[in-house]
C-alpha positions in Angstrom: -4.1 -9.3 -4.7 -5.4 -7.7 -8.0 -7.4 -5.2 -5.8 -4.5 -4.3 -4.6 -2.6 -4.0 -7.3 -5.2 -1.7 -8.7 -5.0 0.7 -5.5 -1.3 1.0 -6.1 -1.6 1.7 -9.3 -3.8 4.8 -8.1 -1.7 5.9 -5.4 0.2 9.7 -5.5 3.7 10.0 -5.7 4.5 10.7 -1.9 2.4 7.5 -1.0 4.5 6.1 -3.3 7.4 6.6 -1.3 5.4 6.2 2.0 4.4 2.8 0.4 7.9 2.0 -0.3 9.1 2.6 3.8 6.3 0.8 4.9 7.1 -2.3 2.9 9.9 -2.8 5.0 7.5 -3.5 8.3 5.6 -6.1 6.2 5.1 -9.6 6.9 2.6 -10.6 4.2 0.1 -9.5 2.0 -2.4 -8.4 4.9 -0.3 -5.9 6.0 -0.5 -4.2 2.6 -4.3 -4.3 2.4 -4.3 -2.9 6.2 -1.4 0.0 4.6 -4.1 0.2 1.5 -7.2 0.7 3.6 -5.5 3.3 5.7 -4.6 5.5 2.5 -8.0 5.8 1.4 -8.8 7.7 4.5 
């Protein structure tokens, strides 16, 4: 959970918003990490 906390913290400002649509597909905290990975790409 920190780790991802610490990605967030580093994300831009439209995948800030991206981030903030996606939430609403997620069913736990795996999803985000998946979301996360995906970003850095």
């Amino acid at each position: 959970m920190r780790n991802s906390l610490l990605q967030i913290n580093t994300l831009s400002i439209t995948q800030l918003e991206l981030l903030g649509e996606a939430l609403l597909d997620f069913s736990n905290l795996s999803d985000l990490e998946v979301w996360l990975t995906q970003q850095e790409q």
